[in-house]
C-alpha positions as CSV (number, residue, x, y, z in Angstrom):
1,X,20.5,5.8,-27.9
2,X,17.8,7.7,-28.3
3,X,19.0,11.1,-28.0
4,X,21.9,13.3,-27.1
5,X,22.3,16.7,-26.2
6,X,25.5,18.7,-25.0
7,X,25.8,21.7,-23.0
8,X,29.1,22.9,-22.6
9,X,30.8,20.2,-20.4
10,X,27.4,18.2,-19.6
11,X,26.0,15.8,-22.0
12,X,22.5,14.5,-21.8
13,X,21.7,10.9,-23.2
14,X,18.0,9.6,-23.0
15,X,18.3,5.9,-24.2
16,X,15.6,3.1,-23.6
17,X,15.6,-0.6,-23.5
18,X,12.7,-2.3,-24.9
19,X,11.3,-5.4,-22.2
20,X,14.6,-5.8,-20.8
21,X,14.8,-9.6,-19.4
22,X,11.0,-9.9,-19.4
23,X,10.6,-7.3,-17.5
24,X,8.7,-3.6,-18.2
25,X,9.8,-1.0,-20.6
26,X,12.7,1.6,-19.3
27,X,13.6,5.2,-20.5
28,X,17.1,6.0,-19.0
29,X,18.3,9.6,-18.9
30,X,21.9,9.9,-18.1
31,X,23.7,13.1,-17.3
32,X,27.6,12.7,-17.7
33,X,30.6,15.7,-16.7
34,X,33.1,15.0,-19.6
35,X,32.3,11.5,-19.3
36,X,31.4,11.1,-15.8
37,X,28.4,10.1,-14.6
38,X,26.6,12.6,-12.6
39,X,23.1,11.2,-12.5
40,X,20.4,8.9,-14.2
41,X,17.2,8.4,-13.6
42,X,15.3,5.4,-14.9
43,X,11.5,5.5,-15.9
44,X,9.7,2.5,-15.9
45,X,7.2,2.5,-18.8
46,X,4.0,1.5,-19.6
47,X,4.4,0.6,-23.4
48,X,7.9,1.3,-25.0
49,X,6.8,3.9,-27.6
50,X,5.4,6.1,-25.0
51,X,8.9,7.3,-25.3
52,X,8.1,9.2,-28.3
53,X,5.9,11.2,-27.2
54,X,7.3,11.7,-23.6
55,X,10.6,13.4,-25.1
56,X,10.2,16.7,-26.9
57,X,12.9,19.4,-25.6
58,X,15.8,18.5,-23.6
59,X,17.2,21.2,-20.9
60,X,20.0,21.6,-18.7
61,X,19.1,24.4,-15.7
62,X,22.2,24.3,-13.5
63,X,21.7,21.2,-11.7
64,X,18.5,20.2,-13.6
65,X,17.8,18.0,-16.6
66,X,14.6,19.1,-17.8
67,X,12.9,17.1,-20.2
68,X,9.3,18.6,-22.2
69,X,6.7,16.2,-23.3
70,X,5.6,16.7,-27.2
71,X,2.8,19.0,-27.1
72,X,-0.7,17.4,-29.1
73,X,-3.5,15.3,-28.4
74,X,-2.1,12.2,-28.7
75,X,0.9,13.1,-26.4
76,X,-1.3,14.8,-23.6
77,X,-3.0,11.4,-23.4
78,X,0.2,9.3,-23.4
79,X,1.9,11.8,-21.0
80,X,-0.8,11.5,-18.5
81,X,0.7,8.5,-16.6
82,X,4.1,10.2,-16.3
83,X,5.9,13.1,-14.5
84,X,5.6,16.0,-16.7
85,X,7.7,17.9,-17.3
86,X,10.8,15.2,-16.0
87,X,13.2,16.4,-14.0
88,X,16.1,14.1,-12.9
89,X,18.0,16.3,-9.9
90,X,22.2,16.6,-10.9
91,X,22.9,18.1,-6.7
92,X,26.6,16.3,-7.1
93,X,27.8,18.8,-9.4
């Protein structure tokens, strides 16, 4: 686990798995509704500790899980290659 963040009822866990089964990099952002899954999106990455600087702030906005890249050099290069901010859609609240 990488991190967790609760609002109200909704929790927010960002986890990663480091070259799972040979395979690249993944960031996985889960959004559960006391303890059901509501939505996940999975981000492929190019190395593994992009993930530090790809995860700053973590927001909820209704049906949104907004995530903030770190904001310095070093991140804006790193952050390049992804979506930025990240949004992963929650709709089946």
């Amino acid at each position: 686990l990488l991190r967790e963040k609760t609002f109200k009822n909704i929790s927010i866990n960002l986890s990663f798995k480091i070259n799972p089964n040979g395979k690249k990099s993944v960031m996985i952002i889960r959004g559960s509704n006391n303890g059901d899954i509501i939505c996940t999106k999975i981000i492929e990455l190019f190395h593994h500790e992009d993930v530090y600087y790809i995860v700053d702030k973590i927001k909820y906005d209704g049906n949104k899980i907004i995530i903030d890249s770190k904001k310095s050099i070093k991140s804006e290069v790193v952050t390049g290659k992804y979506e930025s901010p990240i949004i992963v859609d929650c709709n089946c609240l």
